[in-house]
Structures are given as structure tokens and as C-alpha cells.
VOMAR-297134 format. One record per residue: residue number from 1; x, y, z of N, C-alpha, C in turn. Coordinates in steps of 0.05 Angstrom, whole numbers, padded with zeros to 5 digits. Atoms other than C-alpha are relative to their C-alpha. Layout:
R num     nu     nv     nw    cau    cav    caw     cu     cv     cw
R NUM      X      Y      Z      X      Y      Z      X      Y      Z
...
! end
This chain:
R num     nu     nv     nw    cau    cav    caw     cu     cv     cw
R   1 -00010  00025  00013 -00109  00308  01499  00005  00005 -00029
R   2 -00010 -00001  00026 -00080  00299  01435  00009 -00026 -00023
R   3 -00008  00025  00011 -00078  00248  01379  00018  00007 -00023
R   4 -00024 -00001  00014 -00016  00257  01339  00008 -00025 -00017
R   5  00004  00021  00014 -00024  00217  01276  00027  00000 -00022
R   6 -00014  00000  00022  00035  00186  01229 -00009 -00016 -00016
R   7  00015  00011  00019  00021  00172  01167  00022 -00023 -00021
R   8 -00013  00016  00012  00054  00115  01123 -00023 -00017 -00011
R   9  00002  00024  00013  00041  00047  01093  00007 -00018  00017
R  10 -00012  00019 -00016  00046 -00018  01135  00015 -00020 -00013
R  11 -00014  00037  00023  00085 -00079  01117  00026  00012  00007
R  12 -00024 -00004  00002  00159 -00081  01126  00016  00006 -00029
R  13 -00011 -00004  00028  00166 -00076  01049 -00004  00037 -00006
R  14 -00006 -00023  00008  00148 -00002  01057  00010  00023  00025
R  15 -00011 -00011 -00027  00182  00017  01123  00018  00023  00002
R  16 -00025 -00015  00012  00242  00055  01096 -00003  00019 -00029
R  17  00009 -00009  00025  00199  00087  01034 -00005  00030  00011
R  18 -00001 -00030 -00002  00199  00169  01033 -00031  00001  00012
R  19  00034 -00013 -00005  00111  00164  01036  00003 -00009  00038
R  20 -00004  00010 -00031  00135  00131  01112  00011  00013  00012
R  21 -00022 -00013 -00022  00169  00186  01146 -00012  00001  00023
R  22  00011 -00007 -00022  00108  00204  01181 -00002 -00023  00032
R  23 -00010  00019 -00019  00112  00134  01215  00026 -00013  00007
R  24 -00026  00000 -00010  00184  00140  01221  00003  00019  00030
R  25  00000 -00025 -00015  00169  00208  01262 -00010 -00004  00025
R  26  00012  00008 -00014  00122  00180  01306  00012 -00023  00026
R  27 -00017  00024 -00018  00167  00116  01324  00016  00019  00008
R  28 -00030 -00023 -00011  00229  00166  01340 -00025  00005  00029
R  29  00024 -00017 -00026  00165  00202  01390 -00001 -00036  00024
R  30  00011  00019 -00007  00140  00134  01413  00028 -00012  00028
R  31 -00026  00012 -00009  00216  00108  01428  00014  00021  00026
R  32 -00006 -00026 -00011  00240  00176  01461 -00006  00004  00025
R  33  00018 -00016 -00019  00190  00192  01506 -00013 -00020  00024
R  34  00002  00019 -00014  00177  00127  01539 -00031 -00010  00005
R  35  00023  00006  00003  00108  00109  01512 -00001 -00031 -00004
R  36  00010  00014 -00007  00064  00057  01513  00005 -00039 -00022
R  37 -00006  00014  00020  00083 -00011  01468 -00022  00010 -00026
R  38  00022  00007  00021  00045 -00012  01401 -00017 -00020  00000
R  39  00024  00023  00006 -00016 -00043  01398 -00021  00002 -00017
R  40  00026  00002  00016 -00079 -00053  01348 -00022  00008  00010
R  41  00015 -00017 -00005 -00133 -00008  01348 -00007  00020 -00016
R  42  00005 -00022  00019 -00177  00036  01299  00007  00004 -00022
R  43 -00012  00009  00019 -00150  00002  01247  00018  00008 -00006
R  44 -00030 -00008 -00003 -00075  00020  01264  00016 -00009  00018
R  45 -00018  00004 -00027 -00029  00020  01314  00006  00021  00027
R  46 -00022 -00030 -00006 -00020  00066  01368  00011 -00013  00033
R  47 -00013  00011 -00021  00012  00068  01430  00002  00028  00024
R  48  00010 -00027 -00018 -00006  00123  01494  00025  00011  00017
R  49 -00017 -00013 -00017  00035  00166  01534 -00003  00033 -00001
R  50  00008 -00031 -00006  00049  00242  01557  00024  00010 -00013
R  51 -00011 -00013  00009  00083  00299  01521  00008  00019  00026
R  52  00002 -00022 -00012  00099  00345  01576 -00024  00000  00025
R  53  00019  00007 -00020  00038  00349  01610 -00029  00000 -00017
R  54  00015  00015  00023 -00007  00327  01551  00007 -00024  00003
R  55 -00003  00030  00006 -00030  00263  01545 -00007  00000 -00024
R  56 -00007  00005  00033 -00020  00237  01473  00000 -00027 -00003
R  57 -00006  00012  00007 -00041  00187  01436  00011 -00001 -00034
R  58 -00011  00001  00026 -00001  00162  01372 -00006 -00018 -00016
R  59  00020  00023  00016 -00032  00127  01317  00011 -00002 -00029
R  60 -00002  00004  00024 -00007  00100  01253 -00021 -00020 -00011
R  61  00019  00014  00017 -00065  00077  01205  00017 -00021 -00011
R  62 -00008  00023  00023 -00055  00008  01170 -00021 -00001 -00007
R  63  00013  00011  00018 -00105  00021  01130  00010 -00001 -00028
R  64 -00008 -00007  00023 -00062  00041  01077 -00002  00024 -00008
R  65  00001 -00028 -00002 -00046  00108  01058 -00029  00017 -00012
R  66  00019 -00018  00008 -00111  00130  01016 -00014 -00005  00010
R  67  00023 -00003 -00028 -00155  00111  01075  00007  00010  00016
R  68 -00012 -00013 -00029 -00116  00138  01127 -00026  00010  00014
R  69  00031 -00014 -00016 -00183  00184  01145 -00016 -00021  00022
R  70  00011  00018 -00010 -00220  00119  01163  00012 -00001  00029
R  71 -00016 -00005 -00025 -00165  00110  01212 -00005  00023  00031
R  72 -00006 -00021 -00022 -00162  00177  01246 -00035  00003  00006
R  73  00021 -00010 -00016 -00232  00187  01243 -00013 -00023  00021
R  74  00013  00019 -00014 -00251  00126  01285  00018  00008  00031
R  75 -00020 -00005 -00020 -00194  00145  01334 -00012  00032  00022
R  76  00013 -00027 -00008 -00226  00220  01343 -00019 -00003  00005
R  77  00027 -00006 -00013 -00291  00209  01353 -00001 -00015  00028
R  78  00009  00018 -00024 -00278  00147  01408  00014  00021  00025
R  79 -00010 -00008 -00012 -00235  00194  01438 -00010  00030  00014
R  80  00006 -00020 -00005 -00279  00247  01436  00015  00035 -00010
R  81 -00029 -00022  00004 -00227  00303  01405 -00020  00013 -00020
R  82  00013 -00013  00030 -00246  00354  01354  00025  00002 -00015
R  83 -00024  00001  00011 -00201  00366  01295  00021  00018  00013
R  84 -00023 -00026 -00005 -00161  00420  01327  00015 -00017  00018
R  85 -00010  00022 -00027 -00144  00360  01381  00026 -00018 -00027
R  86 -00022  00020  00017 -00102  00321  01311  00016  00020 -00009
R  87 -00030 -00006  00010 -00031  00325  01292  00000 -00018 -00017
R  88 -00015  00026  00014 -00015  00289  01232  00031  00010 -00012
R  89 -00023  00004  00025  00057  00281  01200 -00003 -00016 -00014
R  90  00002  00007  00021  00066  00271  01137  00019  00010 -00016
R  91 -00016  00001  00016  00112  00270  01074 -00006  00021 -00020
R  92  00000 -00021  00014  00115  00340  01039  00023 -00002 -00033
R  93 -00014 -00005  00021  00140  00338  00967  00004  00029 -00008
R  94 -00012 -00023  00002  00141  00403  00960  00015  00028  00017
R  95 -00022 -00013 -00015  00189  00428  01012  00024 -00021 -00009
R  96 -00025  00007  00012  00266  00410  01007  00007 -00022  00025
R  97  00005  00015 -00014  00287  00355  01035  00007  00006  00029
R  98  00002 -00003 -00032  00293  00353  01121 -00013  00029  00005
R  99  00006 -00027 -00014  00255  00424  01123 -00033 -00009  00013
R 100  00021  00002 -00015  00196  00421  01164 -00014  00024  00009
R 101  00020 -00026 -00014  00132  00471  01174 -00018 -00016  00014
R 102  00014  00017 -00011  00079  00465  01215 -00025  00011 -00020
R 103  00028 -00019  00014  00002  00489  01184 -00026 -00009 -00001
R 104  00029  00019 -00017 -00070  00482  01211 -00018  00010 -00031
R 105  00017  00013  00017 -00125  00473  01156  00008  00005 -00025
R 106 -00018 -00007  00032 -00118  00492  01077 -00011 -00029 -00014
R 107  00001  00029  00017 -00120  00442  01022  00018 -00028  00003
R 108 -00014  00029  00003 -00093  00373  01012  00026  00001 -00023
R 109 -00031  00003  00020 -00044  00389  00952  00001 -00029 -00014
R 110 -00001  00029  00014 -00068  00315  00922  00018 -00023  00020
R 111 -00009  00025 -00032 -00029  00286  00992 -00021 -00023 -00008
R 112  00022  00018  00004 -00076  00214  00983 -00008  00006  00026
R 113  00000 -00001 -00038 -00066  00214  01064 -00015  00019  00007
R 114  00016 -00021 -00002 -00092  00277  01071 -00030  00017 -00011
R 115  00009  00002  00002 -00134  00275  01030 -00039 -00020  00008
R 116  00018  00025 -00009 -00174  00213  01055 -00003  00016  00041
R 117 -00002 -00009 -00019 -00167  00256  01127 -00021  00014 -00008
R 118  00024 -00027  00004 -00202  00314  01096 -00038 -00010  00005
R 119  00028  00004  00010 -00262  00267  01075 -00018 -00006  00031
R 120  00008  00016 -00024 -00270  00237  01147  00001  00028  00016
R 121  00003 -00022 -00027 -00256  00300  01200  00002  00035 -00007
R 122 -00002 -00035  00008 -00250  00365  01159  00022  00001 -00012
R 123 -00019 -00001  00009 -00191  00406  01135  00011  00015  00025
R 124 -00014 -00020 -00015 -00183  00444  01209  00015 -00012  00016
R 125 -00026  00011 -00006 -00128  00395  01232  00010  00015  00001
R 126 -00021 -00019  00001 -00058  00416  01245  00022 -00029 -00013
R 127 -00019  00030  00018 -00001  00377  01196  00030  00017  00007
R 128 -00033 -00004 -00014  00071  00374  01216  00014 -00011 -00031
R 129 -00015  00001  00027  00101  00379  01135  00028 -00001 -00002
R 130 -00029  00014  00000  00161  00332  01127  00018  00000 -00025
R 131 -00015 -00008  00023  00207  00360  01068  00016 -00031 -00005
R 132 -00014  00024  00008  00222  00296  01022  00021  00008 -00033
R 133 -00005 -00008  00023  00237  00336  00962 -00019 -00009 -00023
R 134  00017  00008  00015  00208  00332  00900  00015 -00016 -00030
R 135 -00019  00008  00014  00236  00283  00840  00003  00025 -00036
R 136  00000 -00018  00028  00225  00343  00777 -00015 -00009 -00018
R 137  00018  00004  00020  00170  00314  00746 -00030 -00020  00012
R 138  00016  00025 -00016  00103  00290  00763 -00005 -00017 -00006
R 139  00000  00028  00011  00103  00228  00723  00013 -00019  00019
R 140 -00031  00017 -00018  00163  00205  00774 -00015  00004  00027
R 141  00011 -00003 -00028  00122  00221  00840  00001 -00026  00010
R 142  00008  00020 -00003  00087  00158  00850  00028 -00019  00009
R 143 -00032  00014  00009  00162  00117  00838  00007  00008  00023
R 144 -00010 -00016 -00020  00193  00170  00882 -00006 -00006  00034
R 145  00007  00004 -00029  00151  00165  00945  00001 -00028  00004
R 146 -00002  00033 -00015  00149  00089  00951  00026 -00013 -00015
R 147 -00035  00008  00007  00222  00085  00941  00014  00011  00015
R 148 -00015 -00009 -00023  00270  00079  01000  00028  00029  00005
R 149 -00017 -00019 -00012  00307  00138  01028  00039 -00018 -00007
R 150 -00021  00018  00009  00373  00131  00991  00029  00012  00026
R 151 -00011 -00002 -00014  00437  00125  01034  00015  00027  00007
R 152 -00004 -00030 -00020  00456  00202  01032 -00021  00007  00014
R 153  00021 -00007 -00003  00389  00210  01058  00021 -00001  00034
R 154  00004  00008 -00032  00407  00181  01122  00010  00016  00024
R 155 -00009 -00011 -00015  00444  00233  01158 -00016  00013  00007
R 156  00020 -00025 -00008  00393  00291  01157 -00032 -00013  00009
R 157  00013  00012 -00008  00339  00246  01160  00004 -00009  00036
R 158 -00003  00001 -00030  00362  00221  01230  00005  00030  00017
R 159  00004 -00023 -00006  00374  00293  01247 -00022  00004  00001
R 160  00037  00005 -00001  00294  00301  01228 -00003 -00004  00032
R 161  00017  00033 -00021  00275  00243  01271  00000  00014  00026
R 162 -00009 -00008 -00035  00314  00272  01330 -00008  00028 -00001
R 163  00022 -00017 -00009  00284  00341  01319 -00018  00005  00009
R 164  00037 -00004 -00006  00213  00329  01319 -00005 -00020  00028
R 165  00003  00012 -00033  00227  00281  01384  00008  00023  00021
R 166 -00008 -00020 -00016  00261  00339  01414 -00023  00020  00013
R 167  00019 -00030  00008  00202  00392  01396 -00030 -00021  00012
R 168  00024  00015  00009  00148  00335  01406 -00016  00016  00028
R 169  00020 -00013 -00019  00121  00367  01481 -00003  00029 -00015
R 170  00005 -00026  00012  00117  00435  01452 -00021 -00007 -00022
R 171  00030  00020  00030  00079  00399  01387 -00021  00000  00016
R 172  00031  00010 -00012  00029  00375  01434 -00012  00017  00013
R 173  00012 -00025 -00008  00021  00434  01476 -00012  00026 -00028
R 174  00008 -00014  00012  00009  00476  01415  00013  00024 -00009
R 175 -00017 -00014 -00004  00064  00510  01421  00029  00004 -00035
R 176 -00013  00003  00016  00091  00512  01341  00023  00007 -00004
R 177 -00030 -00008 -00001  00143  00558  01345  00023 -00014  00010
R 178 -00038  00012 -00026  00186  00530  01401  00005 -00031 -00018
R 179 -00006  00031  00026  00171  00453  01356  00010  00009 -00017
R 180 -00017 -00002  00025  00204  00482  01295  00024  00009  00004
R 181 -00030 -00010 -00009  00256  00519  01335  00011 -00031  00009
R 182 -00008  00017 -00009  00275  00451  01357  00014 -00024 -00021
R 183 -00005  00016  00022  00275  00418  01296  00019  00017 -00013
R 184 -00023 -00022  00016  00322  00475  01265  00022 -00002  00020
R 185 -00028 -00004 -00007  00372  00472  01321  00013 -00032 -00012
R 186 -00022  00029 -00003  00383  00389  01314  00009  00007 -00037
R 187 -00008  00000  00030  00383  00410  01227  00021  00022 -00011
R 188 -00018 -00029  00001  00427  00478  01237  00014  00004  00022
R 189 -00018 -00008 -00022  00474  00472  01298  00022  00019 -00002
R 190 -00011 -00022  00004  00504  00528  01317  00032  00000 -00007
R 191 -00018  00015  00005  00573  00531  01296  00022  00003  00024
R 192 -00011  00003 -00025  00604  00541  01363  00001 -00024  00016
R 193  00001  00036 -00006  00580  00470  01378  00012 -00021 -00018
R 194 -00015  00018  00022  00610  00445  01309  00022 -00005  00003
R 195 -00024 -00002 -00009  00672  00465  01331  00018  00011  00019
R 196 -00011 -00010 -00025  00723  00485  01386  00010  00025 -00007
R 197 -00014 -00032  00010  00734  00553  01398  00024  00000 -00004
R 198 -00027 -00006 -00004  00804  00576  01382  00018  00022  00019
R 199 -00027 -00023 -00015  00852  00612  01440  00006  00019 -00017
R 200 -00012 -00015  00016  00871  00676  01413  00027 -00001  00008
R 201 -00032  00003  00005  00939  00681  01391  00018  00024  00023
R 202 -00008 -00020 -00013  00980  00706  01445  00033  00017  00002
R 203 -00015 -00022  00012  01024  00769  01441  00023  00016  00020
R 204 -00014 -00011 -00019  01087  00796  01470 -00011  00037 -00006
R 205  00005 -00019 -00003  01065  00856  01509  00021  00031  00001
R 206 -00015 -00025  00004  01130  00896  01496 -00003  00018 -00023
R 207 -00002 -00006  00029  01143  00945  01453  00017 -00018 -00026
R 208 -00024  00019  00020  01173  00920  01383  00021  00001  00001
R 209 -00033 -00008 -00002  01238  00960  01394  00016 -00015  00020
R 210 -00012  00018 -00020  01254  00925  01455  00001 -00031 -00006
R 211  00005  00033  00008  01227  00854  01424  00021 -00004 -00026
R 212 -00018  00004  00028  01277  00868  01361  00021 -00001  00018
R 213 -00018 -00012 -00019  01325  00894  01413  00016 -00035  00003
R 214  00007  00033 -00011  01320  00818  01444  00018 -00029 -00021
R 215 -00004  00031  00034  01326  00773  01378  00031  00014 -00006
R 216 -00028 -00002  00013  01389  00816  01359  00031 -00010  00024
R 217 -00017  00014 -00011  01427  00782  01418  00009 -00023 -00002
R 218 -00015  00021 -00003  01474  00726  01423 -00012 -00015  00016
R 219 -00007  00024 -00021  01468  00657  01450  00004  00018  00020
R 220  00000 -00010 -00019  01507  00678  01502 -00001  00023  00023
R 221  00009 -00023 -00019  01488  00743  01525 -00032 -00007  00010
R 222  00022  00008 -00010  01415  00714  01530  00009 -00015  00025
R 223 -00010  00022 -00036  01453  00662  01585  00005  00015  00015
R 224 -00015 -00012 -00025  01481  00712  01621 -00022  00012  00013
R 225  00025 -00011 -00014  01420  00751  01630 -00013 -00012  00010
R 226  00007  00014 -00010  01392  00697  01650  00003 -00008  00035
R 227 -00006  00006 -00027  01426  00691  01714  00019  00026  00017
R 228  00004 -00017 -00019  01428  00762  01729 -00016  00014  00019
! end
């Protein structure tokens, strides 16, 4: 089993804000895969269903992002899981934006989310790092992350979304590679899919002398040959 946690902010006022992808990522999973409605629980939301042949639950904390921990750890222990059993996504400022790694324990990097995880279940999780970019200064962070995904966003962003729904049974199986290969084809299609092959150009198989031969005839000697 597997609890596959996104991380955000609740409220509709921060729905569409960069620190919310992880519960953007989650709904895409939730919606996709034909899981269970959202409901209240563990002081979040989650909502159950199977990856493949994992059962998975998905849990967005409303406790607010620098408790998040509270959250997951009430979710892990009822459930019995150890940390190697959690997935969280989450909003990477320091990847570019739509790139996505995956990477099991390590530091927090000042994440609040992840940080408030660390305090509650350890650091030997596994985090699914959601490239938001970074604004060029850390004074501007704060601003940055709780400020909505602006309208170029929206193409690659939905690309995202539909990656990590693509990759999400492989996610849960444990299976990282094949999840990032998944997420790279919907963000890098090949370009044989971008576009239609082209017919090669096709070629009279005479020689040229005979094909010059040809062109230096008349109208009417082409007719006549015609109907000999």
C-alpha cells in the first residue's frame, strides 16, 4: 500500500498558486484513475483507490503548508506504513520549470512542507520534485510561490499534470524510472508524433538523356506517341 501525499494550501484563494502543484498533481491522479470522491480525514482530504495493482491512498493536508507533517504523520501510522510506504509531491524551486525528479531521503532545502514532514516521519520518504522555477532572488520567493501560475504557464503545466497521471502506477509500484519516462514523453514528444511524415519526393527512373530527350519534344509529337 501506498500513501501518495500532495502538498499545497487549502482554500480556493490558493488553488492555482505555484506552492499548490502538489495538489494539483494529485487531483489530475485522483480524476484519471477513477478514485474514490474526496473526503475529510487526518486533517486533509484524501480519497482511495488502486494504481495498477497498488492500493493507494491520496492525501492532501489542510493543515496548511508548514504543518503538512501533522497531516501525513497521522495518515502513516493509522495506516500502518513506514516512510518508504510515502510519496509526497511537491513544488521544487530549484529545478526549471515542468522538469520533474524523483529522490528518496536527503534534506529539506527550507521546503516548509517538507520540512514539517521531516519533523513527524523522518527524511526516508520518497518526493516526486515539481520544477516551478525559481524567481532570481530570495527576497521574491515567498511572493513567487503563493502567486498563481501565470497564463504561459498553462500549457506545460497541463502537460505535467498529464505526465505524472500517466507514470502514477509505476510511481506507486516503485518503479521511478518508467514514472519519469512518462512524464518526459507527455513534456518531450517525439517529433514524429509532432508532425506528419513527409512522402519522399518521387523520381523519374530514366536516365536524364532520355528524360531531356522527352521535354525537347513538341506538343504534337508527344500526341502522336501517345496513340502509338
Amino acid at each position: 500500500m501506498r500513501l501518495v501525499v500532495g502538498l499545497g494550501n487549502p482554500g480556493s484563494k490558493y488553488a492555482r498558486n505555484r506552492h499548490n502543484i502538489g495538489f494539483m498533481a494529485v487531483d489530475r491522479i485522483a480524476a484519471d484513475h477513477g478514485f474514490s470522491p474526496w473526503r475529510s480525514r487526518f486533517q486533509g482530504q484524501i480519497a482511495e483507490g488502486r494504481l495498477g495493482d497498488e492500493k493507494v491512498v491520496l492525501l492532501k493536508p489542510e493543515t496548511f503548508m508548514n504543518l503538512s507533517g501533522q497531516s501525513v504523520g497521522e495518515a502513516m501510522r493509522y495506516f500502518k506504513l513506514t516512510p518508504q510506504d510515502v510519496i509526497v509531491l511537491h513544488d521544487e524551486l530549484d529545478l526549471a520549470p515542468g522538469k520533474c525528479r524523483v529522490k528518496t531521503g536527503g534534506g529539506h532545502a527550507g521546503h516548509n512542507g517538507l520540512r514539517s514532514i521531516h519533523q513527524h516521519i523522518g527524511d526516508a520518504y520518497h518526493r516526486v520534485r515539481l520544477g516551478i522555477g525559481h524567481p532570481g532572488h530570495k527576497d521574491r520567493v515567498a511572493a513567487y510561490v503563493l502567486s498563481d501560475f501565470s497564463k504561459a504557464d498553462e500549457e506545460w503545466l497541463d502537460d505535467l499534470l498529464r505526465g505524472i497521471s500517466d507514470g502514477a502506477p509505476a510511481l506507486a509500484q516503485g518503479d521511478f524510472g518508467r514514472f519519469q519516462n512518462a512524464v518526459a514523453l507527455r513534456m518531450s514528444p517525439s517529433r514524429s508524433s509532432r508532425s506528419p511524415r513527409m512522402a519522399p519526393e518521387k523520381t523519374d527512373p530514366r536516365p536524364s538523356e532520355h528524360r531531356n530527350a522527352q521535354n525537347d519534344r513538341s506538343p504534337l509529337q508527344k500526341l502522336i506517341d501517345r496513340f502509338r
